[in-house]
C-alpha positions in Angstrom: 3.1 7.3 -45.9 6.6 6.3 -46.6 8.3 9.6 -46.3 10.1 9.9 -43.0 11.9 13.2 -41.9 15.3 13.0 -40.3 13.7 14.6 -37.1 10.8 11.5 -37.1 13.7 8.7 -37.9 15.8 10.2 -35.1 12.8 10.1 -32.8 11.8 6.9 -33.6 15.2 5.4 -33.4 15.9 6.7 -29.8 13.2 5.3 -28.7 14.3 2.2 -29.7 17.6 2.6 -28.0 16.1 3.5 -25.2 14.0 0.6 -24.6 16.6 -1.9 -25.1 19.2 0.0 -23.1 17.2 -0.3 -20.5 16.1 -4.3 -21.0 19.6 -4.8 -20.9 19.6 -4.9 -17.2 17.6 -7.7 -16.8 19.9 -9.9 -18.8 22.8 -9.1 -17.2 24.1 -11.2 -13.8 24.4 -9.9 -10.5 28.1 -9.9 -11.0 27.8 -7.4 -13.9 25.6 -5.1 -12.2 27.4 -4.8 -9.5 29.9 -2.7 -11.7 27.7 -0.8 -13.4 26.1 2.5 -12.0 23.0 2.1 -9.6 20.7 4.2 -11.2 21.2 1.9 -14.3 21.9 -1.5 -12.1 18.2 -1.0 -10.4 16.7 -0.3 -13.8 15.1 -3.9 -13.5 11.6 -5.9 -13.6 10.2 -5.8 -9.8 8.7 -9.8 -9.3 5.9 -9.9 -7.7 5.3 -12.5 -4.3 4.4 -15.3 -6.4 7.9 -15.3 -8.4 10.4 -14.5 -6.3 8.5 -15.4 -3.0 8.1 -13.5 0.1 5.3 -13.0 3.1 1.6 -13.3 2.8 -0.7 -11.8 5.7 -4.4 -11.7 5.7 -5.3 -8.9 9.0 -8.4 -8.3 10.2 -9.7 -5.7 12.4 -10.5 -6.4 15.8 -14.1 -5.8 15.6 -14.8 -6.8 19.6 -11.7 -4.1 20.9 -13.3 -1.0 19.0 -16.5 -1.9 20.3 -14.6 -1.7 23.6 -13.0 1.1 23.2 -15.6 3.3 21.5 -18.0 3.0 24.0 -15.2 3.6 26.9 -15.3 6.5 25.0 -19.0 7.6 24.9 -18.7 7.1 28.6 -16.0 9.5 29.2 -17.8 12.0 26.7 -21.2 11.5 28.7 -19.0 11.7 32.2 -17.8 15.1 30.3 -21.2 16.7 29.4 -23.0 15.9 32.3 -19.9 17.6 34.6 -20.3 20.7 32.4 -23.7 21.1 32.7 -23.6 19.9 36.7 -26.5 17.4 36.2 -26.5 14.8 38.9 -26.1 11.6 38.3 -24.9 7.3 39.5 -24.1 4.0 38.1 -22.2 5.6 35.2 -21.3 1.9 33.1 -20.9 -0.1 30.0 -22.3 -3.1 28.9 -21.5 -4.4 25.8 -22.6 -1.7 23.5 -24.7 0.6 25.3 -23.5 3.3 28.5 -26.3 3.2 31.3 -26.4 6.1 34.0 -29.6 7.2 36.5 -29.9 10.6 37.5 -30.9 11.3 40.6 -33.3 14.4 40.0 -35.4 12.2 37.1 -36.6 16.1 36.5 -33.2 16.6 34.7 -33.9 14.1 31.9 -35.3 16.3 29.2 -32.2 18.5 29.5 -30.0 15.6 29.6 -31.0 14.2 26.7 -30.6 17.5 25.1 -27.3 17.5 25.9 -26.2 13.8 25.2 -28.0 14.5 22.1 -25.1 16.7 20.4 -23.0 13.7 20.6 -24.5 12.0 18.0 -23.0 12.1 14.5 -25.3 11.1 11.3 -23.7 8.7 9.0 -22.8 9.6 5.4 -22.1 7.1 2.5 -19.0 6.4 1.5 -19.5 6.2 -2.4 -22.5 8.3 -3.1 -22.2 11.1 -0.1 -24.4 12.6 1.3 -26.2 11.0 4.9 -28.0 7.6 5.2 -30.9 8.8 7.4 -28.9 7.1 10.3 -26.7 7.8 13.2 -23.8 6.2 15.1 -25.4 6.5 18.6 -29.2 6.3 20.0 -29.9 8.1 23.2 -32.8 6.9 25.1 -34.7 7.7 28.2 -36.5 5.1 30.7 -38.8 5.1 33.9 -36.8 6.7 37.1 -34.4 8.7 35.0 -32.8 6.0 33.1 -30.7 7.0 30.9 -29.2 5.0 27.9 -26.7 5.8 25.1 -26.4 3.1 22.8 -23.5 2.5 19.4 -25.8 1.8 16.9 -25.1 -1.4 14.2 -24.3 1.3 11.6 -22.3 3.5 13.6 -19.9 0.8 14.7 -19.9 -0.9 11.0 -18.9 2.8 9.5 -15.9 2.8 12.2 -15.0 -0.2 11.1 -14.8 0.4 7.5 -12.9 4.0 8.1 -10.6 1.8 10.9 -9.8 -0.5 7.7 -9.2 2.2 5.5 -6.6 4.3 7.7 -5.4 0.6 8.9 -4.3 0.5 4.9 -2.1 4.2 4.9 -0.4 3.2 8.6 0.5 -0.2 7.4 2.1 0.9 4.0 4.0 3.6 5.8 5.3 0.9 7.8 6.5 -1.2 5.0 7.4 1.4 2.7 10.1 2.1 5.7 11.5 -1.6 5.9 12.6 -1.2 2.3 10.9 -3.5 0.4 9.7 -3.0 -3.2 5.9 -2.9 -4.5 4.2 -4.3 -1.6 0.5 -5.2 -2.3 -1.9 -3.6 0.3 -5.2 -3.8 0.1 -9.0 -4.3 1.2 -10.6 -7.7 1.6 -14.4 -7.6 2.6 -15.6 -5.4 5.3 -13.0 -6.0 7.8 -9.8 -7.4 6.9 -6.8 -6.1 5.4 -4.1 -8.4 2.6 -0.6 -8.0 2.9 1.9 -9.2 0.2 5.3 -8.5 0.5 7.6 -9.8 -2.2 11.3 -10.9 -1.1 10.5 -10.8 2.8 11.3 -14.2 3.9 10.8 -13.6 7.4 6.5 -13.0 8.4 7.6 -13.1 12.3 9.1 -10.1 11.7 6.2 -8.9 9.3 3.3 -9.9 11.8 5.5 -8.3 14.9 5.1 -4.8 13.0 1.8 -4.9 11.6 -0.1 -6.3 14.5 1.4 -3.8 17.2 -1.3 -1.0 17.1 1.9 1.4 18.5 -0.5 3.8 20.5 2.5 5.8 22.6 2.0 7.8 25.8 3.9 9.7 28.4 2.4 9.1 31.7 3.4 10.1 35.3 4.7 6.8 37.8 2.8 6.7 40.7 4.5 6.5 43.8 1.7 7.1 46.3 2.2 3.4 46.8 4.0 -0.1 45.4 2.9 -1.8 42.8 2.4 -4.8 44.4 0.4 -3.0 47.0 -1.4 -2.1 44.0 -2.2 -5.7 43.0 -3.2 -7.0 46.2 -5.5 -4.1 47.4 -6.9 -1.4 45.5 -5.0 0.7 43.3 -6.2 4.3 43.1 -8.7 5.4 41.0 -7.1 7.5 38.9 -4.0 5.0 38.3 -3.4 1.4 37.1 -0.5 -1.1 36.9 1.1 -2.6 34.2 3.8 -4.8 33.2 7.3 -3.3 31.9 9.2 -5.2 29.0 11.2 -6.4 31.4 8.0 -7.9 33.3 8.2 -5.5 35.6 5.1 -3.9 37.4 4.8 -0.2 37.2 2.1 2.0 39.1 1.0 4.5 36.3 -1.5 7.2 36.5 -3.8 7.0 33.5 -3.5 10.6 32.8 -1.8 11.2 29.5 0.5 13.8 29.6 1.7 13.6 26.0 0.2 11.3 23.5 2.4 9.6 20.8 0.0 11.7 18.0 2.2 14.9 18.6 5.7 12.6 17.4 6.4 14.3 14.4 9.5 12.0 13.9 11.4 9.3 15.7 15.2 7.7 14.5 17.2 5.3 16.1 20.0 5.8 17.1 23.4 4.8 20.2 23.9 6.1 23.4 27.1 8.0 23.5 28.0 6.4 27.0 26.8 3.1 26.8 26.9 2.1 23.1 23.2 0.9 23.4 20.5 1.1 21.0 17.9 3.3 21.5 15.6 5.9 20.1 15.6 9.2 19.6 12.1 11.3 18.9 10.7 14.5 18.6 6.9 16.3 18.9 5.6 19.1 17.6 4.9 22.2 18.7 2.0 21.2 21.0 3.6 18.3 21.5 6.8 20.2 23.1 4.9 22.6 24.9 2.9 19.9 27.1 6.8 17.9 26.8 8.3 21.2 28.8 5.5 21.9 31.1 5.4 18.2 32.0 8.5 17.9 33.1 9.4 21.3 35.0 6.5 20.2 37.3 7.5 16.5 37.9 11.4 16.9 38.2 12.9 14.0 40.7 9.8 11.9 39.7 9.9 9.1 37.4 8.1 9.3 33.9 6.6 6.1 32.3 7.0 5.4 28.4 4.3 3.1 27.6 3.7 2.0 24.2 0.5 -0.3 23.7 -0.3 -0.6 27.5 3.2 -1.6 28.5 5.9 0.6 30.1 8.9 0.5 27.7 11.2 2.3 30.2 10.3 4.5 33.0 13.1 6.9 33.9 13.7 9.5 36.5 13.3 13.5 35.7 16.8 15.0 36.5 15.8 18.4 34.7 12.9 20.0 32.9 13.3 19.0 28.8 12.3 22.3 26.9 13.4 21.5 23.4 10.8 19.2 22.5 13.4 16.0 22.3 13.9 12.8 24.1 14.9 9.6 23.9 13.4 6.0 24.4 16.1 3.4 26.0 14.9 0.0 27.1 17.7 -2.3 25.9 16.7 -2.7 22.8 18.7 -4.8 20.0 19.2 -3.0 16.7 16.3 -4.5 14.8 14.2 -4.1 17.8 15.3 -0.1 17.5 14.9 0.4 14.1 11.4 -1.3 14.3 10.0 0.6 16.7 11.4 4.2 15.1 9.4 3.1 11.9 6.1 2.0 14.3 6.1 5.9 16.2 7.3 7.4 12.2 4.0 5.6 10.3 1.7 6.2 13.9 -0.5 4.3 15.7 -3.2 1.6 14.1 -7.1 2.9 14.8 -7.5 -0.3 16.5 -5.5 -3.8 16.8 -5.0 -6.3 14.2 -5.3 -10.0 14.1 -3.5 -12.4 11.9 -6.3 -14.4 10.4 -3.8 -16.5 7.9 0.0 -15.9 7.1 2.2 -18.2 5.4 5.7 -17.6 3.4 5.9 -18.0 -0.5 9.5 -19.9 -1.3 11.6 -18.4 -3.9 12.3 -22.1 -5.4 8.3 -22.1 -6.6 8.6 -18.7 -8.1 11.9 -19.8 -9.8 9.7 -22.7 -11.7 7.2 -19.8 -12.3 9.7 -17.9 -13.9 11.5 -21.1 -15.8 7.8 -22.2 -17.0 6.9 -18.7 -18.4 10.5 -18.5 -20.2 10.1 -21.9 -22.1 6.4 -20.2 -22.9 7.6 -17.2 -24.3 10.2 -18.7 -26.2 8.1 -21.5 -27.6 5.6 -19.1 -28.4 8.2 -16.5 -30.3 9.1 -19.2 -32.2 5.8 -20.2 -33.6 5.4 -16.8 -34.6 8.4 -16.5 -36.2 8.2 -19.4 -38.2 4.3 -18.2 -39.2 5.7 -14.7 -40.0 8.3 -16.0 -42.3 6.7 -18.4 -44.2 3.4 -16.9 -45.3 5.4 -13.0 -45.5 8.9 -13.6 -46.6 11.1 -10.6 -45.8 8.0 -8.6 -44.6 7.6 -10.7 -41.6 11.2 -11.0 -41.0 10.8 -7.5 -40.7 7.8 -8.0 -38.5 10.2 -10.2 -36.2 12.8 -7.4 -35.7 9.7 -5.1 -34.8 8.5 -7.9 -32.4 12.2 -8.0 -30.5 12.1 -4.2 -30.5 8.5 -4.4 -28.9 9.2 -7.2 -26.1 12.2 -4.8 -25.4 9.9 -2.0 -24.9 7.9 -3.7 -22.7 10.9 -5.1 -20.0 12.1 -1.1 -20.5 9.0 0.2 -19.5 8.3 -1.9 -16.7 11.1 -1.7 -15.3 11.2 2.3 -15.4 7.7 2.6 -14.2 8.5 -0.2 -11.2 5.9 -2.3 -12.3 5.2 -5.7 -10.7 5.3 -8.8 -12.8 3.2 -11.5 -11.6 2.5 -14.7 -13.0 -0.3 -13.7 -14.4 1.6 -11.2 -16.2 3.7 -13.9 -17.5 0.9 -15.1 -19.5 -0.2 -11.5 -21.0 3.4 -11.2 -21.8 3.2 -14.3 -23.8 -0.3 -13.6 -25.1 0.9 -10.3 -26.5 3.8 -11.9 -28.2 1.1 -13.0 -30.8 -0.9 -9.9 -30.2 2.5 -7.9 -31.5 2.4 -9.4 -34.9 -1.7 -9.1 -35.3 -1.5 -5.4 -36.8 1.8 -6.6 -39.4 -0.6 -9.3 -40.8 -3.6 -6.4 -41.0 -1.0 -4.4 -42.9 0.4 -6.9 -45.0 -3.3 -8.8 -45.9 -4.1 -5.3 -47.4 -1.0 -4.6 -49.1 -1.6 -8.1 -50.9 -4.8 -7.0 -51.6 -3.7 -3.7 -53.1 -1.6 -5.7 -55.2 -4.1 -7.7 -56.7 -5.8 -4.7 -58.0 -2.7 -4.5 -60.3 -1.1 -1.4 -58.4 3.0 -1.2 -58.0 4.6 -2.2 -55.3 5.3 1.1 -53.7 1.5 2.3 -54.2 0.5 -1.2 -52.6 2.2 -0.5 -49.7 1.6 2.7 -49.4 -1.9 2.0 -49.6 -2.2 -0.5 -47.6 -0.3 1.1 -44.4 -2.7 4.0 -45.1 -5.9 2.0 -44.9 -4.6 -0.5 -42.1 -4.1 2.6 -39.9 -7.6 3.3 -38.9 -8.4 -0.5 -38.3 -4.9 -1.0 -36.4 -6.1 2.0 -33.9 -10.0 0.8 -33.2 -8.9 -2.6 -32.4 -6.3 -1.2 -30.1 -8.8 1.2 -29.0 -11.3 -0.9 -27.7 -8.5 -3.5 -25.9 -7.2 -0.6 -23.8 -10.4 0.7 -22.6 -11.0 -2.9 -21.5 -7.7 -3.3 -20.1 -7.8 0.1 -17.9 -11.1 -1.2 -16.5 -9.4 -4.1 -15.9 -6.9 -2.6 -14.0 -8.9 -0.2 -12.0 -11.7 -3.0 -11.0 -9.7 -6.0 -11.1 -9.2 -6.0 -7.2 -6.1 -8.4 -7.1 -2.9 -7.7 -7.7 -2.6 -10.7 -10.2 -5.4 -9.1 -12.1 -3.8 -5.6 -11.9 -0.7 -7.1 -12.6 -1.9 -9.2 -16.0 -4.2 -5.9 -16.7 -0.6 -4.1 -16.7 1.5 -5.9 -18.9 -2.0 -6.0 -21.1 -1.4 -2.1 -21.3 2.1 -1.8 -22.2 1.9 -4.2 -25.0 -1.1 -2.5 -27.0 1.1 1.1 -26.3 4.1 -0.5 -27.6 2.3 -2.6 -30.5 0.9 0.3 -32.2 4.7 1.7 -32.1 6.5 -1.2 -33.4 4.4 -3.0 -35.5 3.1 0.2 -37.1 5.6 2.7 -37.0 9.0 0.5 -37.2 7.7 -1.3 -39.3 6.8 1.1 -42.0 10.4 2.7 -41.4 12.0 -0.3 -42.5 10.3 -1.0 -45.0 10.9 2.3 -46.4 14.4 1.7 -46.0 13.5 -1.5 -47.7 11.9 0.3 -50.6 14.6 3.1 -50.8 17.0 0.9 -51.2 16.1 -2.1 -53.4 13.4 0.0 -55.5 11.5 -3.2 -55.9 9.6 -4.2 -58.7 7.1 -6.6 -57.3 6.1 -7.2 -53.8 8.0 -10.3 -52.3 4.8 -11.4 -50.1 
């Protein structure tokens, strides 16, 4: 157990080198870094929102507006299947959740129900698979050819729960784009949505691009009147007036000629005349096609831009655009650019988000987090190393180097893996401090025990690193398979967080305060060719 080949030394002491050279960066002042290269510079801890502040947003989903919109939705698709299948019918409507119509030959209910019937969608289960013995919609007939299609409790609950979840990959697109490092997104209850975003000191900004739902759409101006006629009469049926940024009314057929779904990417970006900010997209190929066709058939006519029901610009057609390009001017500022590029990049929001609570952490209380966990640590590496040298002599200091080695490791690998440290991590940093030395005292209480059995030195500790081995790895065992469910139940970020630095330091404990160890103590023995143990 005491031999070590060159190749294992070498291996072992790289690794060592490793992990300091890259702990190193975490010491060092901004000044410092500045100079050194960026791949090596950015080698650093990532602190989480509640060390180096930042913004905190609890979203929900706006439970009332997909109720709206889903049954504006059934209506259209029952408007749809009754056209197809030229069934007569009136007093097409919605109220609340349920879309009433009357037929006017009663005789046609059997085969409109038929029909309306292929609209409805069973609903599966989420965890298990497989379907719940219930659907999204109930169709129902009445006396006089009543008709109702109703969004059942379940249906609207699952679209709620599926809203959340794509809600979740649209808003960490978003964030992923403003820059910012380790974000924390994720679930809370059925319908809202947590937002933590370390070193963002500025939620307005935060809240403006989370809660637009960005739903984009090219639509034809409608010039068959003004908009003001609009207002004070009766607009047509198939058009509807609303407001430009610049609070401007615009006339605008409801007809969408391109949605914002066929963007396949959108930069800002300067006009080349006017120096102005604005954006520059792009669609598909589906996307480019309807583009083309769009405007060969409306040149001379305006075209409305309207993102989220309002008309961000509205300019004329001079020629038909066939390469599936355009650009978005409105005069923007350059923030206001850049924001809305990354809101058309990440797409639109399944349905708009409130901001239930936000509030913004201060870096000055993360800076007492940090100071507090710092005195911890080193009041704790203290005790240990006072413990470890007086009960083991120059086996603990030995233990001690391995302890540095294994903090080291730990700042090395977080920092490589981009790992968040929390507060909570703080204290399973400190906690593993003492967990660090646990195995040396294992190894050492049976080397002394080996001893007493009146075998040498080098046979006690031979022994006693060989029998230590199996109990080092159960313990460490059994703490990893409680810190990994940990980490994958734990919910929180604090807990993931804590559950992470929990990880690292059993991987790195069984490295250094086995395998170092043993290789200096070998040295040790190689060296000095001791008599009699000096524990």
């Amino acid at each position: 157990m005491l031999h070590f080949s060159r190749l294992k030394t070498a291996v072992i002491l790289v690794i060592t080198a490793v992990g300091i050279l890259f702990a190193v960066p975490n010491l060092l002042p901004a000044s410092v870094l500045q100079h050194l290269p960026s791949w090596y510079a950015s080698s650093r801890v990532t602190l989480g929102l509640d060390l180096q502040g930042g913004s905190h947003i609890l979203l929900e989903v706006d439970g009332a507006a997909l109720r709206k919109e889903r049954a504006e939705q059934v209506r259209d698709d029952v408007r749809r299947i009754l056209r197809e299948q030229k069934i007569g019918y009136t007093g097409l409507s919605v109220r609340d959740t349920t879309v009433q119509l009357r037929l006017r030959d009663p005789n046609d209910a059997q085969n409109a129900l038929t029909q309306l019937r292929t609209m409805v969608t069973p609903i599966t289960n989420t965890v298990l698979g497989g379907a719940t013995g219930e659907n999204d919609l109930n169709v129902s007939s009445g006396s006089d050819g009543q008709i109702s299609v109703t969004l059942t409790e379940a249906g609207l609950n699952a679209r709620i729960r599926s809203a959340v979840d794509q809600s979740i990959e649209i808003i960490r697109r978003r964030i992923d784009q403003l820059g910012t490092v380790e974000p924390t997104i994720q679930r809370q209850g059925a319908d809202r949505i947590l937002v933590q975003v370390p070193g963002l000191q500025d939620p307005a900004r935060l809240k403006a691009l989370l809660g637009q739902t960005a739903k984009l759409s090219f639509r034809m101006v409608d010039q068959s009147m003004s908009p003001q006629q609009a207002m004070d009469g009766r607009a047509p049926a198939d058009s509807e007036v609303l407001q430009g940024a610049d609070g401007v009314p615009y006339l605008v057929e409801k007809q969408i000629r391109v949605s914002g779904e066929d963007l396949v990417d959108a930069q800002p970006g300067f006009d080349q005349t006017t120096r102005q900010p604005l954006v520059s997209f792009r669609f598909n190929s589906n996307g480019a096609r309807r583009f083309a066709t769009t405007t060969q058939d409306a040149v001379g006519r305006p075209f409305a831009i309207v993102l989220d029901n309002q008309v961000i610009s509205a300019p004329v057609i001079r020629e038909p655009i066939l390469g599936g390009q355009g650009q978005i001017s409105g005069s923007f500022t350059v923030q206001q650019a850049n924001d809305l590029a990354i809101l058309l990049r990440a797409g639109a929001l399944p349905a708009p988000l409130k901001v239930v609570e936000e509030r913004t952490v201060g870096p000055s209380l993360g800076q007492d987090s940090i100071e507090a966990g710092k005195t911890a640590a080193y009041v704790a590496a203290g005790l240990v190393a006072v413990f470890m040298i007086a009960v083991y002599g120059l086996f603990g200091t030995f233990a001690l180097i391995a302890l540095a080695v294994h903090i080291s490791l730990m700042v090395a690998l977080q920092s490589m893996l981009g790992a968040t440290l929390t507060l909570p991590g703080i204290a399973g940093f400190v906690l593993t401090i003492g967990m660090a030395v646990d195995s040396n005292v294992v190894i050492f209480e049976r080397i002394r025990d080996e001893a007493r059995e009146g075998r040498s030195a080098i046979a006690a500790i031979d022994k006693g690193f060989s029998f230590a081995l199996g109990t080092i790895l159960d313990a460490n065992l059994t703490s990893l398979a409680t810190a990994v469910i940990l980490f994958l139940l734990g919910g929180s970020g604090p807990v993931r967080g804590f559950a992470v630095i929990y990880i690292l330091g059993l991987l790195t404990t069984v490295f250094t305060a086995y395998t170092l160890t043993r290789l200096m103590i070998a040295w040790w023995v190689r060296w000095a060719r001791p008599a009699k143990l000096p524990i």
